[in-house]
Residue, then its C-alpha position, 0 to 999 in steps of 0.5 A: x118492280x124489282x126483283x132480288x136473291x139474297x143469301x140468308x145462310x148456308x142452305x137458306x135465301x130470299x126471293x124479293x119482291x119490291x114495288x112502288x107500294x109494297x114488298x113481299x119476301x119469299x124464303x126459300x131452302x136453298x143457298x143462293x148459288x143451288x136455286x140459280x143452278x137450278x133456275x139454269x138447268x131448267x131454262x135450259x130444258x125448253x120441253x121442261x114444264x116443271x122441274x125441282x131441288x130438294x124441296x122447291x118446285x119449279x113450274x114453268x108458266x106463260x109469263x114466267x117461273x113459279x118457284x114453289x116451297x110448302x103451299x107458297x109461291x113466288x112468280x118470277x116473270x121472264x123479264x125479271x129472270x134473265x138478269x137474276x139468274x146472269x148476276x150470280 
């Protein structure tokens, strides 16, 4: 699996998910540089349970970071996060 952020305009980006089977892309309302400031900020609060920007939330879980926008979600597990957020 693999797990990728792609810029999509100025306020706007992707979550993607890509398998050996099938994709799933998760648009998010903020430019790419805000939602992995965010990803930090809230990593970097171990008591934080769930935290947000602008109109995503953020929910820790046990295995990873729910980034929630409208009635979606997007589990990004812990394994997947560490690179994510170290690439940008």
């Amino acid at each position: 699996m693999t797990i990728t952020l792609t810029a999509t305009g100025d306020n706007a980006s992707e979550l993607k998910q890509i398998t050996n089977s099938t994709s799933a892309v998760f648009p998010v309302p903020l430019s790419k540089q805000s939602l992995l400031t965010a990803l930090r900020a809230f990593l970097s609060d171990p008591e934080s349970r769930d935290g947000g920007e602008g109109a995503i939330r953020l929910e820790r879980r046990r295995d990873g970071v729910a980034v929630h926008h409208g009635p979606g979600l997007f589990l990004i597990g812990y394994p997947h996060l560490i690179p994510l957020i170290l690439e940008g």
